[in-house]
N, C-alpha and C positions, 0 to 999 in steps of 0.2 A: 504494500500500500504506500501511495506518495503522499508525500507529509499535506502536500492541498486536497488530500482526498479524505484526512483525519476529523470524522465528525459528520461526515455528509453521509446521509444513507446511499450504501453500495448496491441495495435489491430493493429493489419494493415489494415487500413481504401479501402473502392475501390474512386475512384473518384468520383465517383456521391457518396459516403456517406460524402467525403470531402468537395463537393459542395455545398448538403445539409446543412453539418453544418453550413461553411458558410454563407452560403445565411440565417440562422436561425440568426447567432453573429448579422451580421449586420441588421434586422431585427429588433429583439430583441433590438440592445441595439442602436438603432435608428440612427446607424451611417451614417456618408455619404455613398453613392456610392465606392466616390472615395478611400475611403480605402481600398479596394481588389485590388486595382493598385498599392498603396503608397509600396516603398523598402524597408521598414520595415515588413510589414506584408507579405512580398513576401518568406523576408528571415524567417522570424517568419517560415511561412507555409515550407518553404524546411529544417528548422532545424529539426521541430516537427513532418513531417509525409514525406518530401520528394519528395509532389508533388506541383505541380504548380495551384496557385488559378485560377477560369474561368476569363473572360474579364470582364471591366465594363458593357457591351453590354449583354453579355450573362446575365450577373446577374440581368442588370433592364430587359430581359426579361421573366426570371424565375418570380421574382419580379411580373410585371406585370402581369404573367399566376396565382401565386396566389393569387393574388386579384381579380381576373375575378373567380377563384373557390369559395373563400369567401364568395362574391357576390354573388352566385347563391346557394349557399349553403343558404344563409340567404333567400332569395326568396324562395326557397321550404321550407323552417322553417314557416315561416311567414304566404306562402299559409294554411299552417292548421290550423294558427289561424285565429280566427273570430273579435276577438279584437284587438287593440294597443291602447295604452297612449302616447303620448309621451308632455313630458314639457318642459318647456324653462324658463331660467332666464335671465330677460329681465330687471328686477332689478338694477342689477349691470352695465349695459351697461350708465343708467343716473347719475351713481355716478363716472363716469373716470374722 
């Protein structure tokens, strides 16, 4: 990127790409909910691309839709295998 290009939107995004990212930031970087309400990221969002982020609502139930895909996703994984392991450290629970 050229330093005259720092700041200026590169893509013009559509709303459901905007969503998406969204709903990925917080996601990813484990934030509350309620930061896609908070005035700061409102105005963050209408500086950097101009549009308006979804509702807290909308987003836990994006949210919610993909953890039920997740979920099912792993279930047909799992049906193919014939094995699992799973362990636990049970260890550390008597040394709190």
């Amino acid at each position: 990127m050229k330093l005259s290009e720092v700041g200026k939107t590169v893509k013009n995004l559509s709303q459901t790409e905007f969503d998406k990212a969204n709903l990925e930031l917080i996601i990813n970087t484990v934030s509350p909910f309620s930061l896609i309400e908070h005035p700061a990221f409102i105005k963050y969002c209408h500086l950097t691309s101009n549009k308006v982020p979804m509702s807290r609502r909308s987003l836990m139930i994006n949210v919610s839709l993909l953890f039920n895909d997740m979920i099912q996703q792993l279930k047909t994984e799992l049906e193919k295998i014939e094995y699992v392991c799973i362990t636990a450290d049970c260890w550390s629970i008597f040394h709190r």
